[in-house]
C-alpha positions as CSV (number, residue, x, y, z in Angstrom):
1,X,20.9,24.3,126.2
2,X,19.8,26.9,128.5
3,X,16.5,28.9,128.9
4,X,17.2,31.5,126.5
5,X,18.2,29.3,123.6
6,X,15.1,27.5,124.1
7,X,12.9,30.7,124.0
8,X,14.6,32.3,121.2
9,X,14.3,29.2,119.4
10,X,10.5,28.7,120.3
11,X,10.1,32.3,118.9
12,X,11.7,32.0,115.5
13,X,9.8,28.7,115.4
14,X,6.1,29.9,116.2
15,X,7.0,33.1,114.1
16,X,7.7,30.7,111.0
17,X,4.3,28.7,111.7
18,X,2.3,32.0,112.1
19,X,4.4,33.2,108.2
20,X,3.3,29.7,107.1
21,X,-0.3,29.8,108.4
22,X,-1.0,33.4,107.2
23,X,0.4,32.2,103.7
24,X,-1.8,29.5,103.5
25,X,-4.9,31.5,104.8
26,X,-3.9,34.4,101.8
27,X,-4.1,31.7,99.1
28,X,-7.2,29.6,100.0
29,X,-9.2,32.4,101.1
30,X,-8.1,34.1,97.7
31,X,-9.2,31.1,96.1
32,X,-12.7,30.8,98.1
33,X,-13.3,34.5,97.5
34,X,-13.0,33.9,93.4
35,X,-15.1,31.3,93.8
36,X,-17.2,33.1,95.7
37,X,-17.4,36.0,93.3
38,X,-17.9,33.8,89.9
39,X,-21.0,31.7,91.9
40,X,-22.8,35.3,93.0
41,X,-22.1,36.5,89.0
42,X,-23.6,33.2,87.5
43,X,-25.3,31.3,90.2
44,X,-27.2,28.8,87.9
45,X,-24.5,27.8,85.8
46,X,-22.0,27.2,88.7
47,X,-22.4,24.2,90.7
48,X,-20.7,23.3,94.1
49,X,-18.7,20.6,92.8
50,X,-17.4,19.4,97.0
């Protein structure tokens, strides 16, 4: 293995995890925004339920 295997490699790798992370953040923050959004609309009838 020489040293531009490894760094291509490491760059398809970190690319992947960034893809992967920003996926995750998309979804969770999406789901934290709704829930968000549905406390500010009805704020006594939702309860934090953590």
């Amino acid at each position: 293995m020489d040293w531009t295997f490894f760094w291509k490699l490491m760059l398809i790798v970190m690319l992947g995890l960034f893809a992967l992370m920003a996926i995750a953040g998309t979804i969770f923050g999406a789901f934290d925004i709704r829930r968000l959004m549905a406390h500010l609309r009805n704020p006594d009838e939702n309860t934090d339920r953590e």
